[in-house]
C-alpha positions as CSV (number, residue, x, y, z in Angstrom):
1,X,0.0,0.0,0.0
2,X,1.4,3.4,-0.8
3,X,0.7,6.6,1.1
4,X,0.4,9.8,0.6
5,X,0.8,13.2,2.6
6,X,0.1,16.8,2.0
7,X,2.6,18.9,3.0
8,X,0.6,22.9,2.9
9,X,2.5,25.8,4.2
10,X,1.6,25.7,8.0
11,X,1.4,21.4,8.5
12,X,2.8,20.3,11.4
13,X,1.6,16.6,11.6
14,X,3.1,15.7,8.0
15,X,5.9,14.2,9.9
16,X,4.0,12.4,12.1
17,X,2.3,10.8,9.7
18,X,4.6,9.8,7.9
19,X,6.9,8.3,10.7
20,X,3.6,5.9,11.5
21,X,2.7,4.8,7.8
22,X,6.4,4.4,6.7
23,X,7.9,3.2,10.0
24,X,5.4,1.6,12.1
25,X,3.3,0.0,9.4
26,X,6.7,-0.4,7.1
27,X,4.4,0.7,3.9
28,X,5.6,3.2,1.4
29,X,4.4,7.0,2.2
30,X,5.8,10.1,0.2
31,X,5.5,14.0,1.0
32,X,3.2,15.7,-1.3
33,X,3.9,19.4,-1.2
34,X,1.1,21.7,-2.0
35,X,1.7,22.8,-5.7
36,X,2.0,19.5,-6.8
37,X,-0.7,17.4,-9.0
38,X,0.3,14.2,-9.4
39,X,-0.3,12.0,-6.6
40,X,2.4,9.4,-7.7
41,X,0.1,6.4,-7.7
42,X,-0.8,6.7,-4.0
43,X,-3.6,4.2,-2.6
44,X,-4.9,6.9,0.7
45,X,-3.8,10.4,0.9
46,X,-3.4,11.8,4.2
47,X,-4.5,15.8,4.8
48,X,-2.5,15.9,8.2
49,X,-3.5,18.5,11.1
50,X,-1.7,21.9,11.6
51,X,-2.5,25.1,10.8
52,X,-2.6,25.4,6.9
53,X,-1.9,28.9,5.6
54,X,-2.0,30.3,9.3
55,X,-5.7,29.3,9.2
56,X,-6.3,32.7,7.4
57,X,-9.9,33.4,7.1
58,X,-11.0,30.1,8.5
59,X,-9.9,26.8,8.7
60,X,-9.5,25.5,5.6
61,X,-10.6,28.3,3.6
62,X,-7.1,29.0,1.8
63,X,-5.6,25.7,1.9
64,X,-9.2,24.1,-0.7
65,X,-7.8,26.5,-3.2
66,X,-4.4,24.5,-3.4
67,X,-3.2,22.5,-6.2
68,X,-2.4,19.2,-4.7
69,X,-6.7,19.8,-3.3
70,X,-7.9,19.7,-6.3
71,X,-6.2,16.5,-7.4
72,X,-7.2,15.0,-4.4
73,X,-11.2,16.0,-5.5
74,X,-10.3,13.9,-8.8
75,X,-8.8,10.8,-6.7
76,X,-11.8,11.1,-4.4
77,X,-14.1,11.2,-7.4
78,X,-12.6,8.1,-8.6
79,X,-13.1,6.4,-5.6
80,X,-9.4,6.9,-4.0
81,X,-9.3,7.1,-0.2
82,X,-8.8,10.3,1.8
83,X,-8.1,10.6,5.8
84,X,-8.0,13.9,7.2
85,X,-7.3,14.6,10.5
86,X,-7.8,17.6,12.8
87,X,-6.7,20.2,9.6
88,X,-6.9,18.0,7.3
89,X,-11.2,17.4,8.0
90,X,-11.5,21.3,8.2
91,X,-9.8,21.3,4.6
92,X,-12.2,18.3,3.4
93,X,-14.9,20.3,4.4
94,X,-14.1,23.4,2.9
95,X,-13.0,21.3,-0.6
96,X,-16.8,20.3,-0.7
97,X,-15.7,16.2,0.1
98,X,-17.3,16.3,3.1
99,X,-20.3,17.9,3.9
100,X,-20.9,20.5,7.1
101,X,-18.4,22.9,8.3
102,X,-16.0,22.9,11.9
103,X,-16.5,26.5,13.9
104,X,-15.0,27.4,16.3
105,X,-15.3,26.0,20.1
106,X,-18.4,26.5,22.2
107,X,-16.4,27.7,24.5
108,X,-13.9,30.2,22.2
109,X,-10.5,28.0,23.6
110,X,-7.9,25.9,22.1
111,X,-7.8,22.4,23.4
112,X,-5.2,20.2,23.8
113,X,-6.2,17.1,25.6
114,X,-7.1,13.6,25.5
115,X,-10.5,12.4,24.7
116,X,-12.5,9.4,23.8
117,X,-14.3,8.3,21.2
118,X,-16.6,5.8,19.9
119,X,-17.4,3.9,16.7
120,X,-20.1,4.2,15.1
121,X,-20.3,3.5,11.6
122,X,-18.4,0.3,9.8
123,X,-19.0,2.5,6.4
124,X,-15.2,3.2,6.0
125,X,-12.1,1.0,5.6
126,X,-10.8,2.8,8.6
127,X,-13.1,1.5,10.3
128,X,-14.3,-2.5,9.4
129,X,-14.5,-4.5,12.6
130,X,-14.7,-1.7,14.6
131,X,-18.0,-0.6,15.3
132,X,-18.5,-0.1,19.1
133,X,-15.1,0.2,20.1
134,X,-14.2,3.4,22.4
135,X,-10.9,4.8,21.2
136,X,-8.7,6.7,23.4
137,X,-7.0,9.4,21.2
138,X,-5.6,13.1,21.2
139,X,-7.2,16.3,19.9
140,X,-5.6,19.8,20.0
141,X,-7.4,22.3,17.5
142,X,-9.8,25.5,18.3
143,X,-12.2,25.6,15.6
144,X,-13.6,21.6,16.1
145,X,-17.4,22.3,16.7
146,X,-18.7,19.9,13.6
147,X,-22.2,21.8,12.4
148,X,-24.6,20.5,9.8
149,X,-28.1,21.4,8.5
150,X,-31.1,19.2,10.2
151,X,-32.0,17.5,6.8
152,X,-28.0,16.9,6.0
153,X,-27.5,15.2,9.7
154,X,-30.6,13.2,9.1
155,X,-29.2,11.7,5.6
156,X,-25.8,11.3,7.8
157,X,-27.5,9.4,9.8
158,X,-29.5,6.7,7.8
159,X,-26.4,6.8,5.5
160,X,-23.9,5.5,7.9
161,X,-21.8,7.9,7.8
162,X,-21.2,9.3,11.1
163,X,-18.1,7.5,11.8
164,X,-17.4,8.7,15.2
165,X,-18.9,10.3,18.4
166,X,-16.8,11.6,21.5
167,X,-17.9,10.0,24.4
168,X,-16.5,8.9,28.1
169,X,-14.7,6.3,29.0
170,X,-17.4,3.8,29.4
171,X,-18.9,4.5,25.9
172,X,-21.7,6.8,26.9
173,X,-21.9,10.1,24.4
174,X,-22.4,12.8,27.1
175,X,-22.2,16.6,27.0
176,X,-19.3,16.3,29.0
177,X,-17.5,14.1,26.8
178,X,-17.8,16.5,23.9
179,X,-14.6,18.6,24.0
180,X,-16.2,21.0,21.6
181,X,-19.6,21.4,21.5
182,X,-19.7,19.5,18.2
183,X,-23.5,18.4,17.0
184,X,-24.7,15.2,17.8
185,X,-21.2,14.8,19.9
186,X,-19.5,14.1,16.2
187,X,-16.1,13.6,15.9
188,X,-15.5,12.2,12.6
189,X,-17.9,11.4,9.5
190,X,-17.2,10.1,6.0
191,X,-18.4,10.9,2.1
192,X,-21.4,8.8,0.7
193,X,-19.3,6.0,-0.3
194,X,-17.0,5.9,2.6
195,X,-13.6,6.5,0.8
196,X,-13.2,10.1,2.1
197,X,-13.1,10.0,6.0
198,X,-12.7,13.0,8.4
199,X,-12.1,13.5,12.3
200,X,-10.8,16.1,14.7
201,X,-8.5,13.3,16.8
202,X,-5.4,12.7,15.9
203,X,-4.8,8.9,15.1
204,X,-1.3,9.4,14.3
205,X,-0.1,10.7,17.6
206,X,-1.9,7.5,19.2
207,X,0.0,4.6,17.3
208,X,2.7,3.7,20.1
209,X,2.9,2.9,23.3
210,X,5.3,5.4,24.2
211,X,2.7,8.0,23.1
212,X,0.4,7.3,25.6
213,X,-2.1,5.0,23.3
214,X,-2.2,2.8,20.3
215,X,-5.5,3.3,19.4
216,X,-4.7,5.1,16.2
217,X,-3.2,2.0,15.0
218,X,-6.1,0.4,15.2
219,X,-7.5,2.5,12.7
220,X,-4.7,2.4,10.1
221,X,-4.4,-1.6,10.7
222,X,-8.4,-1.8,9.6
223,X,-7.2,0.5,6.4
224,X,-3.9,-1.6,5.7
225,X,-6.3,-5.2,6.2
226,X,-9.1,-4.3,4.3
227,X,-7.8,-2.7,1.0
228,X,-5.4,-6.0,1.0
229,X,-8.8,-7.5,0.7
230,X,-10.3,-5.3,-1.9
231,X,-7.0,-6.1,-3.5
232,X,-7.0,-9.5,-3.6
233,X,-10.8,-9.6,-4.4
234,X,-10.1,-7.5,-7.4
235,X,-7.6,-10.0,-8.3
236,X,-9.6,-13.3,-7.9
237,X,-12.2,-11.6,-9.6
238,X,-10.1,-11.4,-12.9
């Protein structure tokens, strides 16, 4: 499986990423720097957190407008898979490959801390053999508050496609679990066909031990299982 990571002017979790595709799974993952248009054959692209273009504007806004975006709209389109995390789901957003915008904090302050979430949808190759599972993972952004329009919530929801809801330890969504005042305690959600997936925690900060959690892993393991399937499938079916 081959990787790759958008580098914008203001990423700071391009590095991270690719330390835990390209060391800790041991596949092959490439920078992508902004300007560029060819994705070099990549199987996932990874929008990675950080502050893209100072977060001008809004969150996002700039950084759609971006070369390497706009290929990524094509390789969506053609059924490529996407993550973006923290950043990178503002960016998704704002690019129109996820729906509903992030805003800012119910409460108007950054956060930095640990939070749990649970699964909720098995729509996405993130997330096969998941569903159910609380995950233990870090967030640190100040415009998370997910928001969506009642009739665009309610096709979320009989679509599947809310992937993820913050929660407490013990797998109860609570207003108290929700670091951000976020609808419907949403912390990640996924496109119509579940190739494109967005979330406000930060799997790759939670993929060794060291780091306080591996739960991210589990995440990218799902990823790294299933498309072996899909490739294997594809195989035996020619």
């Amino acid at each position: 499986m081959k990787f790759a990571i958008v580098v914008l002017p203001g990423s700071n979790c391009d590095h991270d990423a690719l330390h835990v595709t390209k060391d800790v799974l041991g596949e092959e993952a490439d920078l992508l720097w902004h300007k560029e248009t060819d994705l070099h054959g990549a199987d996932c692209v990874i929008v990675p957190g950080g502050f893209a273009y100072g977060d001008y504007l809004r969150a996002g806004a700039i950084a759609r407008l971006s070369p390497a975006i706009a290929a990524l709209r094509r390789f969506a389109a053609d059924g490529g898979l996407v993550m973006g995390s923290c950043n990178g789901f503002q960016i998704l957003c704002e690019a129109g490959l996820l729906p509903g915008a992030l805003t800012r904090n119910d409460h108007l302050e950054y956060r930095c801390d640990w939070i749990h979430m649970r699964v909720e949808s098995e729509r996405t190759p993130w997330t096969a053999g998941l569903r159910g599972r609380v995950l233990r993972m870090p967030i640190s952004h100040g415009e998370g508050n997910y928001y969506v329009d009642a009739a665009t919530h309610a096709r979320l929801v009989a679509n599947g496609q809310i992937v993820f809801r913050y929660c407490d330890a013990g797998g109860e969504v609570t207003r108290e679990a929700n670091p951000n005042g976020s609808f419907d305690g949403i912390a990640g959600i996924c496109d119509e066909r579940g190739n494109v997936l967005g979330l406000m925690p930060h799997p790759e900060r939670a993929c060794e031990d060291l780091l306080g959690s591996t739960d991210g892993l589990l995440v990218l393991e799902a990823l790294d299982t299933n498309l072996a399937r899909r490739v294997l499938s594809s195989v035996s079916d020619t």
